[in-house]
C-alpha positions in Angstrom: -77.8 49.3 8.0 -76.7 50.8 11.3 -80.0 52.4 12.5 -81.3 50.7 15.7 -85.1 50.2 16.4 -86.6 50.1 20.1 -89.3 47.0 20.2 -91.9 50.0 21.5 -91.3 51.8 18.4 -91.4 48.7 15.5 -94.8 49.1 14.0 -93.5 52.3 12.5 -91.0 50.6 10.5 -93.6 48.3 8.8 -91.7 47.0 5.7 -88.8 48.4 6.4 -85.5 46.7 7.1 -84.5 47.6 10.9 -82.1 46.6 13.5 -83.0 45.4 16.8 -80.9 45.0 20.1 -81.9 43.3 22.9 -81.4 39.7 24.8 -82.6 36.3 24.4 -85.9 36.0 26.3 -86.9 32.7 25.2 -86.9 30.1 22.0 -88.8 27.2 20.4 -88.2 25.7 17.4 -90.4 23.5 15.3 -88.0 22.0 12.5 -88.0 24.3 9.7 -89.0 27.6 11.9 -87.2 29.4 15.0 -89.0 32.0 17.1 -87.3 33.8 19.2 -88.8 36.0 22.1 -86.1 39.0 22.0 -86.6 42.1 24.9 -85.3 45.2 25.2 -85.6 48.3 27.7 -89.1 49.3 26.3 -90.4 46.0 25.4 -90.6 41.9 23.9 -91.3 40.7 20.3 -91.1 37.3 18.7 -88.8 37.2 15.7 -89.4 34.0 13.3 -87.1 32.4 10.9 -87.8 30.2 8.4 -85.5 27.6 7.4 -86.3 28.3 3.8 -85.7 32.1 3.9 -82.6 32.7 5.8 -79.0 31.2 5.3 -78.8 27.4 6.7 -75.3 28.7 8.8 -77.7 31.6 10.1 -80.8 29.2 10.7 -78.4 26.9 12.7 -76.7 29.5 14.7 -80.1 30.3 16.0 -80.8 27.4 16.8 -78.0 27.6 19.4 -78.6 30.6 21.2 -78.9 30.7 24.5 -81.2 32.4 27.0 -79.9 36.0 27.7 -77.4 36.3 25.0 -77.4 39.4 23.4 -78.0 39.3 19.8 -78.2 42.2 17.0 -80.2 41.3 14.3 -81.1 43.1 11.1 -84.8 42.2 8.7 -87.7 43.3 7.6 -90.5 44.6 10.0 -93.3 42.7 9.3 -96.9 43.3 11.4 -99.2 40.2 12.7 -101.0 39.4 9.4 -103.7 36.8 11.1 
């Protein structure tokens, strides 16, 4: 999947995989989950990953970023369901 997504324009792609670019804005972990605060040009969204859903070399490597490293990342846009 090659086709990148601006944060601004993510609720469009609800369901649907998507790539987003952007930097590190900030990070918390709470043992099994990650979020990560990820900006771009038009805008911030927190990304989560669940221990239990992702590959444990991916859910690690996460939990090493850094602040302002840029990251690529590819999922499934999924809206606030609260």
């Amino acid at each position: 999947m090659d086709r990148q997504v601006y944060i601004r324009d993510i609720a469009a792609e609800d369901g649907r995989e998507a790539v987003l670019r952007g930097w590190l804005y900030g990070k918390r972990s709470s043992g099994k989950l990650h979020f990560l605060q990820v900006r771009d040009g038009t805008g911030l969204i927190q990304c989560v990953l669940s221990k239990k859903e992702v590959p444990e070399a991916a859910f690690a490597a996460a939990g090493g970023l850094g602040g302002g490293a840029r990251q690529g990342r590819e999922g499934s846009a999924q809206p606030d369901r609260l």
